[in-house]
C-alpha positions as CSV (number, residue, x, y, z in Angstrom):
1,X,-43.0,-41.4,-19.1
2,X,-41.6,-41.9,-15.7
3,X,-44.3,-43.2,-13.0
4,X,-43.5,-40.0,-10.5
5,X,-43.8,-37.6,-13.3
6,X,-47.5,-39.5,-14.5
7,X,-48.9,-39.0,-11.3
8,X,-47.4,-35.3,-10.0
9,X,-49.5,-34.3,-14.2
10,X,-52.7,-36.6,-12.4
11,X,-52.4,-34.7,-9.1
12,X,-52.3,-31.1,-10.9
13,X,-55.4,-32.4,-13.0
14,X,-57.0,-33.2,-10.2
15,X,-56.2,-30.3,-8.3
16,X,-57.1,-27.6,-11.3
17,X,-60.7,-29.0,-11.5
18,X,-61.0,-28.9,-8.1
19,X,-60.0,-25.5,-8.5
20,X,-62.4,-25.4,-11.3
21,X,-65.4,-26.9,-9.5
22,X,-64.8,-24.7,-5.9
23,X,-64.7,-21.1,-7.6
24,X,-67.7,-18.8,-8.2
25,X,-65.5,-18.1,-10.9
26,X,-62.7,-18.2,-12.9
27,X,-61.2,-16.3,-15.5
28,X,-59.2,-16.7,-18.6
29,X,-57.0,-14.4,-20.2
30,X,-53.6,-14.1,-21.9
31,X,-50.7,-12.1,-20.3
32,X,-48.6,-12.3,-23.4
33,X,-46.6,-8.9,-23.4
34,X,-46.7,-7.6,-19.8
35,X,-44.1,-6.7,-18.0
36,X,-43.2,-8.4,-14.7
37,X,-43.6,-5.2,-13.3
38,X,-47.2,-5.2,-14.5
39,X,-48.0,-8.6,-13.6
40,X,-46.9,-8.7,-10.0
41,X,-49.0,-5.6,-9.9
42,X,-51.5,-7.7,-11.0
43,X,-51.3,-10.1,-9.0
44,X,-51.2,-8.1,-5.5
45,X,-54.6,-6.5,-7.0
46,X,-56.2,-9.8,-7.3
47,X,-54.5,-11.2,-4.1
48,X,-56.1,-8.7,-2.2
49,X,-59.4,-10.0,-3.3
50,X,-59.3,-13.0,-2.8
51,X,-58.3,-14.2,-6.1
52,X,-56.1,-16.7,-7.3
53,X,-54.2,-16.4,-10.3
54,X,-51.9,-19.1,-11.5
55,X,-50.1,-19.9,-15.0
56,X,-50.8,-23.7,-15.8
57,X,-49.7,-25.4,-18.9
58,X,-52.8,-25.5,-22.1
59,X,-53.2,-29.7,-21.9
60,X,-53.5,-29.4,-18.2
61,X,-56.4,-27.2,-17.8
62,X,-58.1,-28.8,-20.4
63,X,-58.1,-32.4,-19.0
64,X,-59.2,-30.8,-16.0
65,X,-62.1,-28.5,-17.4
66,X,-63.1,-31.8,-19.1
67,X,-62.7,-33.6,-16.4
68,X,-65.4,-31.1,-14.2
69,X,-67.9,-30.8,-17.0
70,X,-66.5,-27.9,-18.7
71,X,-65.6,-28.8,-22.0
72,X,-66.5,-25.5,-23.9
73,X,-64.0,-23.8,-21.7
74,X,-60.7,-25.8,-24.0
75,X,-61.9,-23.7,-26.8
76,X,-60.0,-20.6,-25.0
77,X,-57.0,-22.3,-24.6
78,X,-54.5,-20.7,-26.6
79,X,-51.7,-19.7,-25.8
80,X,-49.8,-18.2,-22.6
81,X,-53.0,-17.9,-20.7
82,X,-53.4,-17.4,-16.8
83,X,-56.2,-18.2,-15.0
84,X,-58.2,-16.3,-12.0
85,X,-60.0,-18.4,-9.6
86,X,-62.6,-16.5,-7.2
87,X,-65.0,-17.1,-4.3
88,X,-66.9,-14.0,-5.6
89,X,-69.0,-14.5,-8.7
90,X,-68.1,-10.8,-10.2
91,X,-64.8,-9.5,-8.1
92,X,-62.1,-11.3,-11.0
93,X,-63.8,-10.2,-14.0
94,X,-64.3,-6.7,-12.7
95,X,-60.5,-6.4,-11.5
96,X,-59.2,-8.1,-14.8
97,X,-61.8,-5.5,-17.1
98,X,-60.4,-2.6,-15.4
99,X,-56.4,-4.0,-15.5
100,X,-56.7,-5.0,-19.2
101,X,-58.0,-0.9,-19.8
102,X,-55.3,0.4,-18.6
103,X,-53.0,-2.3,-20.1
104,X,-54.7,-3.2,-23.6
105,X,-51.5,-6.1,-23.5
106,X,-53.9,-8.4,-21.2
107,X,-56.3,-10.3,-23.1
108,X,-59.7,-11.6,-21.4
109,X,-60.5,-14.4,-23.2
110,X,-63.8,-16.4,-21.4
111,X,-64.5,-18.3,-18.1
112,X,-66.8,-19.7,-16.1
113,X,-69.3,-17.8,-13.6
114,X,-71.3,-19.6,-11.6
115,X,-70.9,-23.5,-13.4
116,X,-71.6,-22.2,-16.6
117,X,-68.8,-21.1,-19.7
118,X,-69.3,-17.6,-20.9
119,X,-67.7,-15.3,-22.9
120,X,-66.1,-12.0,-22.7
121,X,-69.0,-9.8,-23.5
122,X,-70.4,-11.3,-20.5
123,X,-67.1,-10.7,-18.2
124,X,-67.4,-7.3,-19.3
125,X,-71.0,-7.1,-18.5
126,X,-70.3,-8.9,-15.0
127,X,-67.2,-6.3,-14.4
128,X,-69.6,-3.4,-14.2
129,X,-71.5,-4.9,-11.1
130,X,-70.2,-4.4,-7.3
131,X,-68.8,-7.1,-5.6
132,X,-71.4,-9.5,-3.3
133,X,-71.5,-7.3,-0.3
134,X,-72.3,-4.1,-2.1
135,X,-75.3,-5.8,-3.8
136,X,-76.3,-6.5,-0.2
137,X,-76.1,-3.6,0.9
138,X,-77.9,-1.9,-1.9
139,X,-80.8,-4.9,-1.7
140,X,-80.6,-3.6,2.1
141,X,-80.9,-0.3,1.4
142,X,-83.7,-0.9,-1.0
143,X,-85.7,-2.6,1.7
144,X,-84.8,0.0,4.6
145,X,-86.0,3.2,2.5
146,X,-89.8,2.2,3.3
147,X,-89.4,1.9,6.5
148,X,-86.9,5.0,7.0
149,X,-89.6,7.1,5.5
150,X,-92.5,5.8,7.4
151,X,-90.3,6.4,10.8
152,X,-90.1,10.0,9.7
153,X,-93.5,10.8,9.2
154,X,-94.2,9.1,12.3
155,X,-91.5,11.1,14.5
156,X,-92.7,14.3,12.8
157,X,-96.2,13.6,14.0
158,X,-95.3,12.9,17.5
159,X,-93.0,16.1,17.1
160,X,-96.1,18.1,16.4
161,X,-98.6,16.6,19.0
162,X,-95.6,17.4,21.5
163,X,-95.5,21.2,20.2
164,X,-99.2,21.5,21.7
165,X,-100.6,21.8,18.3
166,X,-103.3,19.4,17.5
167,X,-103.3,17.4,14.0
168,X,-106.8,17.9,11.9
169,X,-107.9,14.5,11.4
170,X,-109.5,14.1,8.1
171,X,-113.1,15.0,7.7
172,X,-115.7,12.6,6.5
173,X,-116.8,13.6,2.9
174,X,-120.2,13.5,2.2
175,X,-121.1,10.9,-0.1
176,X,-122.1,12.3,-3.4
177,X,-123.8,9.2,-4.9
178,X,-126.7,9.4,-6.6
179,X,-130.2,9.4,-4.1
180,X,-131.7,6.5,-3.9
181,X,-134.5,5.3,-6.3
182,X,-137.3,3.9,-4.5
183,X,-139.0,0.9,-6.5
């Protein structure tokens, strides 16, 4: 094999498990029966995410997913597969879920989410939560709601103090323990 050749195979090696190594994660599947039509559409939907999606030959990707630790990730790859690589953890499985239900032709096949090889059942799982800034803003709203609630009650009190009418504070009830016994 010619020298040039040899090293341009080394560079793309080392360049896919880079690829590998950088993304929250990546996603396998095989577009074996889509249309052009349907995979540039599929690739603008990922694009504007974030996502990269390249088409790299089967012994390249698997010298590089051995190369970054990922050995159980050759066992996917069969053939024409296409790979997804995101900064988010959950955005390409949840694009590629709902793309492969309206075109049963794409195939999800496994990947890797945050260092670790999983499987489709899991991509599926994954593709039901929201992207990393809707789980913030749902932990955010979670931890406002107190707070929201105990400003209302608070306004409404000073509402009703302003309204001249006076607020009843809670009476002292008598203690109903049993008398004393003296000794």
């Amino acid at each position: 094999m010619n020298q040039s050749i040899l090293q341009e195979k080394i560079e793309l090696v080392n360049e896919v498990a880079q690829k590998l190594g950088d993304a929250a994660s990546s996603v396998v599947v095989e577009y074996r029966g889509l249309s052009v039509a349907e995979v540039t559409e599929l690739r603008r939907t990922l694009r504007a995410e974030d996502i990269d999606f390249k088409v790299y030959k089967n012994s390249i990707v698997r010298r590089a997913a051995e190369q970054a630790g990922y050995a159980g990730l050759t066992d996917v790859l069969v053939g024409p597969n296409a790979i997804a690589f995101g900064s988010d953890s959950v955005a390409p499985s949840r694009i590629l879920v709902k793309f492969a239900k309206k075109h049963p032709k794409l195939v999800l096949k496994g990947g890797l989410v945050e260092k670790g090889v999983v499987d489709v059942e899991t991509l599926t799982t994954l593709s039901a939560l929201p992207n990393k800034e809707g789980m913030i803003s749902m932990l955010l709203g979670c931890l406002q709601s107190p707070i929201r609630s105990f400003a209302c009650v608070v306004k409404a009190v000073a509402e009703k103090q302003e309204a001249g009418s006076t607020i009843e504070e809670p009476k002292e009830v008598a203690s109903e323990a049993a008398p004393e016994v003296a000794a």
